[in-house]
C-alpha positions, 0 to 999 in steps of 0.5 A, a space after each residue: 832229098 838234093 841239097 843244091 848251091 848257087 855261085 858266082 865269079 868276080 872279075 878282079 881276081 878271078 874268085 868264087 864266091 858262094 852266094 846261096 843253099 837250096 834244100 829239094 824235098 820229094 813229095 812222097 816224103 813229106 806227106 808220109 812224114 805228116 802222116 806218120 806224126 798225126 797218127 802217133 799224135 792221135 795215139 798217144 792222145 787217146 791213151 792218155 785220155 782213156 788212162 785218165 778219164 774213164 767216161 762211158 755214154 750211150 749212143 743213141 738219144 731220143 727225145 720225150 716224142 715218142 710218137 713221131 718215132 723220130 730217134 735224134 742222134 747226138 753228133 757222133 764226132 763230139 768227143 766229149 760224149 763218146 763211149 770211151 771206156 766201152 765196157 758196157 751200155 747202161 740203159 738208162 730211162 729217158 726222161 719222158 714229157 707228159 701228153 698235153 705239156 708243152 717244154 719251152 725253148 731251152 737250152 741245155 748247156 754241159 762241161 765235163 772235168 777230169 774226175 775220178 767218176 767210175 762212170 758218167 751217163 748223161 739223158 735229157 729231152 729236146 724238141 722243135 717245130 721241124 725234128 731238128 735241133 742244134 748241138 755246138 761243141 765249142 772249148 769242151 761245152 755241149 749246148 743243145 737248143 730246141 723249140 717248143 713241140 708242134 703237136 701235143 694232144 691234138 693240139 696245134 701250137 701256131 707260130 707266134 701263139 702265146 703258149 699258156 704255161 705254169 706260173 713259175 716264181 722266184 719262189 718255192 718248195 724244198 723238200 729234204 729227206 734222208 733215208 738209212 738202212 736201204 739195200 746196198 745194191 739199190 744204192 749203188 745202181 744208176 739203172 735202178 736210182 734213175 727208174 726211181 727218180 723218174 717214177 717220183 717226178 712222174 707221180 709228182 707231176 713235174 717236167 724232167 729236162 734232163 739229168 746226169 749222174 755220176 758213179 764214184 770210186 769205190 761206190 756210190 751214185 750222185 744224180 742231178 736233174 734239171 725240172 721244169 719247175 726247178 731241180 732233183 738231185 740225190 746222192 748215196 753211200 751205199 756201205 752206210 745205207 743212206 741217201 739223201 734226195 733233195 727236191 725244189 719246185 718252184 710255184 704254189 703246188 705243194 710237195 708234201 704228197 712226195 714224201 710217200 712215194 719218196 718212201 715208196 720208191 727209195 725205202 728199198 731194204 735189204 735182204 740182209 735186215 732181219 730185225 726192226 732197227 735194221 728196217 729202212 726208216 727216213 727223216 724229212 723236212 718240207 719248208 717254203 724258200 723265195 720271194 713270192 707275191 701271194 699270200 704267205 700266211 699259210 706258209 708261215 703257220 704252225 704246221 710248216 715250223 714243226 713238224 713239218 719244216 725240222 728234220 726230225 726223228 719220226 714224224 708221220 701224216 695221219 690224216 690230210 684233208 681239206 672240209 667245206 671249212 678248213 684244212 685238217 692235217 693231224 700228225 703223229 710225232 716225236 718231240 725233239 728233245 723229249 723223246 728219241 726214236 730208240 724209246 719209242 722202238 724198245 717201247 714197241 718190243 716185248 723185250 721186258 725193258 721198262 719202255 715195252 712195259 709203259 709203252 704210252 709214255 713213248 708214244 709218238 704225239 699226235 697233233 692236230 692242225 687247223 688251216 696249219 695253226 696247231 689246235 691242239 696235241 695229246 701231250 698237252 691236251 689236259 692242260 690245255 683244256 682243263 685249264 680252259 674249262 675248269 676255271 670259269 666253271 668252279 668260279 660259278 656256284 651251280 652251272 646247269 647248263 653249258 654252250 661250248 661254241 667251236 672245240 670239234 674235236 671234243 675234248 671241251 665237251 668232254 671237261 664240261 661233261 666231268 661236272 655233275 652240276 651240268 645238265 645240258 651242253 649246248 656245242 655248236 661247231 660248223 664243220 660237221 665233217 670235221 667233228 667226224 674225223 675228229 671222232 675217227 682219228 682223235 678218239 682220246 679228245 671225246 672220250 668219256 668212257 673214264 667217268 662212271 657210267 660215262 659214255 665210249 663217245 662223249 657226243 652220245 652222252 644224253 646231255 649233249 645237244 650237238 648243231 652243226 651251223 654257224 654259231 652267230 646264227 644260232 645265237 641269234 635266232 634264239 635269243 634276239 627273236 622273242 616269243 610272243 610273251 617276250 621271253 627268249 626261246 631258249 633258255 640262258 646259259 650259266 656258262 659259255 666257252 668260246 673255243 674257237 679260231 685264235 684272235 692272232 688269225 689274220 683272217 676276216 672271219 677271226 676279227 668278226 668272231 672277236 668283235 661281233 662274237 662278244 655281243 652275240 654270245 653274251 645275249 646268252 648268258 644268264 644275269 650271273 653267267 660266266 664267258 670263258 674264252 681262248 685268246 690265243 698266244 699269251 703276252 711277254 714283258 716285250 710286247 707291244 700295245 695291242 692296238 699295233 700288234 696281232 693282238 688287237 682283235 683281242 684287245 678288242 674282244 675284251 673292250 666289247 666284254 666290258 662295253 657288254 656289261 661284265 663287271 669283272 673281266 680278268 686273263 690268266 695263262 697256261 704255259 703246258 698246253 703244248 703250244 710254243 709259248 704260254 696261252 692266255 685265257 680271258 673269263 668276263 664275269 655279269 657280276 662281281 661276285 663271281 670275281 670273289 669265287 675266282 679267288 678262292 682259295 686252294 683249300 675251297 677249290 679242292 673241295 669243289 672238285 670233290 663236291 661237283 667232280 664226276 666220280 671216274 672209272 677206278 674211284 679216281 679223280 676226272 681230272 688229270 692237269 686242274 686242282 686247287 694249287 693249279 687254281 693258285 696260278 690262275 688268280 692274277 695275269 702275267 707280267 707281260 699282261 700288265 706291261 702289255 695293258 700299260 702299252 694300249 692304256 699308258 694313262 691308267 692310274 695303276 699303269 702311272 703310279 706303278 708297283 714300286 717304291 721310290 728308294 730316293 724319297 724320303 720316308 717319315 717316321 710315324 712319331 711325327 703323327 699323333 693320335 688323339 681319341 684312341 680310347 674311343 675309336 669312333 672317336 680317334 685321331 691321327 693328326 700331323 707334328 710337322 708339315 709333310 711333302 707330298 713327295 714324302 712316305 709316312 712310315 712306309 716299313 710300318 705300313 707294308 707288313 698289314 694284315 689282309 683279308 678277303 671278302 670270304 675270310 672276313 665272312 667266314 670271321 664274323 660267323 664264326 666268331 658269332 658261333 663262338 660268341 658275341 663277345 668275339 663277335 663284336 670285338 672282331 667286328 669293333 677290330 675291323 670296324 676301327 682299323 679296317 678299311 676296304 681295299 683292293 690288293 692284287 685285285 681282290 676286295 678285301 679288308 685292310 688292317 693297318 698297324 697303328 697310328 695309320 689304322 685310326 685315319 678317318 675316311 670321307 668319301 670327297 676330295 679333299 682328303 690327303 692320303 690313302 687309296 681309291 674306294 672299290 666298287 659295290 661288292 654282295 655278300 651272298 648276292 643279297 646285302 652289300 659288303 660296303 655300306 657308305 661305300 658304293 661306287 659304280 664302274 665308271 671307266 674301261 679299267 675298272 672292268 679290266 685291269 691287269 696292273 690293278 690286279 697285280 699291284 697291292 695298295 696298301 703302301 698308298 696308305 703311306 703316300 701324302 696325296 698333297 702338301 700336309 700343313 702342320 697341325 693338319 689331320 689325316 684323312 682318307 678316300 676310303 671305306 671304314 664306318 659300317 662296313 659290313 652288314 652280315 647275313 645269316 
């Protein structure tokens, strides 16, 4: 190095001047000098990083084509994706394409950041036309693109050919499970989680792009893979046992056959787990995500809400199959918030604990599912179907024979059966098949073995006649095609019971079943038969008309019962059925005395039960869930019914005047009447002292607390006072013959009994009269002589034959409700029965 220095002189005076420095550098010095910088540079670079991020990855890559035996090497000179730590090489599977699948073009895009990952391995597939591919590294990024393969299954894929794939929507399947007590090491080796992982997207037959996983400090593996059809991901905590696996698949192919293998592949347990507890168990949830375009209503059914769709303790598949009808799916599970998994375990030990002693209160529930809607589940089977049957069959004086239609699982059959009245049950159900497994995976539901002499299936039971057909068909052959005498080849039921889809089913078959079904079936019923039918999930005081809601096939149902000639059609509701909400019963009786059977009271019932009951296994009664203080709640429909029923039918007369008193308006006291006659009733009086507004009650406190009493009571009355004597015979009867009237209350036709002076109001039966209630329709008396005499009215409209507000509303109080402007001087008088009202028979 030479430092030179360039001069000049002035001429003046002779000075010099410096004018310029020049630095002269060899060659051989300044190039070892940049190397010298470069290699300390690179050094110090590679030793901080090692320090820092301790990353390992494989060498080679090979692509899903195995057969070409092309091996694809990832750009060796690409630092993210060098084996820095060199510690080891874990050999982890490659993702492998199924034959006949073709990849579409991808491109695969990664960063890594500093992390404190033990280790971090990284496999995926590419593929083109040629065997070649494309790696950029740009800011840290590694992006990979690829091209379709050419050749998968002797199949030539041209350029410009429109490569048929699934359809993959902006919708789809999540599977979530987590499992505990698994084998410490298991979780904590990638080699092992990654095999398994790509066993399971294998057995599940999805397409796995690539994956990635992460070893952390001190333990635990986290793995993420990029599916065709949309992701698989995991992570482990090896010191607790547990990992959670979550799959997603986009498209329609469902993802619950993973839930095994899941089990299979993951539930690892370890060598150190010698008791039950300590065992791998795993809890799961399946539910539907996205926008899709297809039919959802089967994603939306029960089954996908639970158990499937909650994470819940235990719950385990049984059975899976789809009839030429209908899928069938039956689970065992436990009910979240009414039993626990520690119960149901004690309850498997022979620990002496109270579970292990009454191991039947802990066990798991079993639910059966049609086309996912829940049918029916063991903790509410007695409910349900006691409820069903029982009602419409003791409201009948003597039911011979019985035809259930759908119910094939059994357990209708199996209620019918308990009465000894019955001595032909007609059930026809389509699907045979799932009569079968019926009787294989839900024994309980059929069996009759608890009846005295009673049968182990209660399909082998001799009354039974079972047809395997479409009900509509058998209906109509045998009671629409008549003979040449013109009777029908069949004989009448007494007694039929539709326990088939819920109205609430959007489906074609549902609104045929309720429209048609009603005119078909009752064909088959005898003059006084009775139709029970199922009508799905009851009513709440916040339900819409039926005619804009699911509920219009019902609503329709019952239209066509009335339309049909039933006289009577009544709903009640059973809210331990099992189901989410309470579920509603409709019964449509061919005469109006099987209305007055329906209201019996607990004491009659009671006695029915132990009159017609089938004597039980143990001299116990048959019935689990139905009694007499059972009956009591099924006599009048909800408060959601009535409010329902006012919403389809707002210009109902009961729907206008409603239950209620007005505290606004004014109410008289009865010494503003008088009464002229009273010493002769026939005779007697009540007549007005002042003139009377129509918005006015006459002595309404008065007029409420009256004395009821139903068509039975006042039956059992007279012949008991007849008994006794005919003095008390004839008091009683001059009693109700004076001061009686016929009235409904709550829906029940009865006598009503009013203090006085209201109970002297004469009756005519015209338009003219100023207060009082409606007359009720003709009612018999041992289905021979009419209750009423002057008082026979014909049902004229809908709500006369259904009418949940008239059944839960009393009418008493109308007796104190002017119908018009009252003048002073004016008599009282009443659209009401009263003279002759009862004709006894002996």
């Amino acid at each position: 190095m030479e430092i030179k220095t360039a001069t000049r002189k002035e001429s003046e005076d002779g000075e010099i001047v410096k004018t310029a420095e020049m630095l002269y550098i060899k060659k051989e010095f300044f190039w070892a000098t940049l190397l010298t910088s470069c290699i300390v540079a690179f050094v110090i670079g590679q030793i901080a990083r090692i320090s820092i991020l301790d990353v390992t990855h494989r060498d080679p890559l090979t692509t899903y084509d195995e057969s070409s035996n092309e091996m694809h090497r990832m750009n060796s000179e690409i630092g993210l994706l060098n084996d820095l730590s060199a510690e080891k090489t874990m050999n982890l599977p490659d993702p492998v394409i199924k034959q006949g699948k073709t990849i579409p073009q991808t491109t695969y895009t990664s960063k890594h950041f500093n992390t404190a990952s033990a280790t971090t391995y990284s496999r995926w597939i590419v593929s083109d036309t040629d065997g070649q591919q494309e790696c950029l590294n740009s800011a840290g990024v590694l992006e990979c693109t690829s091209n379709p393969a050419t050749d998968l299954v002797n199949e030539t894929i041209l350029v410009g050919q429109e490569i048929e794939s699934e359809e993959h929507l902006p919708s789809g399947q999540h599977l979530l499970l987590d499992l505990e007590n698994i084998d410490a090491d298991f979780l904590n080796s990638e080699e092992r989680l990654a095999t398994a992982m790509l066993a399971l997207v294998g057995q599940c037959g999805l397409t796995l792009m690539s994956y990635h996983c992460h070893k952390l400090k001190p333990n635990g593996v986290s793995c993420a893979g990029v599916l065709l059809e949309s992701h698989v991901s995991f992570h482990t905590w090896p010191s607790r046992g547990v990992i959670s696996i979550d799959l997603f698949t986009c498209g329609p192919s469902s993802l619950l056959h993973a839930v095994p293998v899941v089990e299979q592949l993951f539930a690892v347990a370890s060598s150190k787990a010698t008791k039950k507890e300590q065992q791998p168990k795993m809890v799961w949830a399946h539910k539907y995500r996205g926008f899709s375009d297809h039919d959802d209503s089967f994603e939306m059914t029960d089954m996908f809400q639970f158990p499937v769709g909650q994470m819940s303790d235990y719950k385990k598949e049984v059975l899976s199959v789809s009839t030429p009808y209908q899928r069938m799916d039956v689970y065992d599970v436990l009910r979240p918030g009414v039993q626990s998994l520690e119960s149901y375990m004690n309850s498997l030990s022979n620990d002496g604990s109270y579970e292990a002693q009454h191991p039947d209160f802990f066990a798991p529930d079993r639910v059966l599912f049609l086309d996912g809607i829940l049918q029916s589940r063991r903790s509410g089977d007695a409910a349900y179907h006691e409820s069903l049957v029982h009602p419409a069959m003791f409201a009948h004086k003597n039911p011979k024979r019985v035809a259930i239609i759908g119910g094939g699982e059994g357990a209708t059959l199996r209620e019918v059966l308990k009465h000894n009245t019955v001595e032909t049950v007609v059930m026809i159900d389509i699907d045979e098949q799932m009569v079968t497994l019926s009787r294989e995976y839900l024994p309980f539901w059929s069996d009759c073995s608890m009846l005295l002499g009673g049968s182990k299936s209660c399909f082998d039971d001799p009354r039974v006649e079972t047809y395997y057909e479409d009900a509509f068909k058998w209906f109509i052959d045998r009671f629409s095609v008549s003979n040449t005498r013109g009777e029908s080849s069949e004989q009448p039921f007494d007694v039929i019971i539709m326990d088939a889809l819920d109205p609430q089913v959007q489906k074609e078959f549902a609104e045929t079943l309720y429209d048609a079904g009603a005119a078909i079936f009752s064909q088959g019923l005898d003059s006084k038969g009775i139709l029970i039918a199922q009508v799905g999930e009851a009513d709440t005081i916040h339900s819409p008309s039926g005619q804009f809601s699911i509920d219009k096939n019902r609503l329709h149902f019952i239209e066509m019962l009335a339309s049909m000639g039933f006289k009577v059609v009544r709903d009640y509701e059973e809210s331990h059925s099992g189901f989410m909400f309470p579920w509603k019963f409709v019964v449509a009786f061919k005469e109006a005395r099987g209305s007055v059977e329906w209201l019996s009271s607990s004491a009659e019932v009671e006695l029915k039960i132990q009159k017609r009951g089938m004597v039980a296994s143990g001299m116990v009664s048959p019935f689990l869930y139905f009694d007499g203080a059972t009956m009591e709640t099924y006599k009048y429909p909800s408060k959601g019914s009535e409010i329902s029923f006012c919403h389809s039918y707002p210009s109902s007369h009961e729907c206008l005047r409603g239950h209620g008193f007005d505290p606004e308006r004014p109410d008289l006291p009865l010494s503003s009447l008088e009464v002229n006659g009273v010493n002769s009733p026939t005779e007697t009086r009540v007549f007005t002292t002042t003139d009377i507004h129509q918005d006015t009650y006459i002595g309404l406190e008065k007029v409420v607390p009256n004395i009821f009493l139903d068509v039975k009571s006042v039956v059992l009355a007279m012949r008991l006072a007849s008994v006794i004597s005919f003095f008390w015979k004839e008091l009683l009867d001059n009693l109700m013959q004076s001061a009686g009237y016929c009235e409904f209350d709550h829906g029940a036709a009865g006598v009503t009994i009013h203090r006085m002076p209201l109970c002297f109001v004469n009756c005519h039966i015209n338009d003219a009269n100023n207060i009082g209630s409606e007359p009720i329709p003709e009612l018999l008396i041992d289905g021979s002589v009419p209750l009423v005499d002057k008082c026979k009215a014909e049902f004229q409209a809908f709500d006369d034959i259904y009418n949940p507000a008239k059944a839960r509303q009393i009418q008493g109080y109308f007796r104190a409700t002017p119908v018009r402007e009252i003048q002073k001087g004016e008599e009282f008088t009443a659209k009401c029965c009263k003279q002759n009202l009862f004709v006894m028979v002996d």
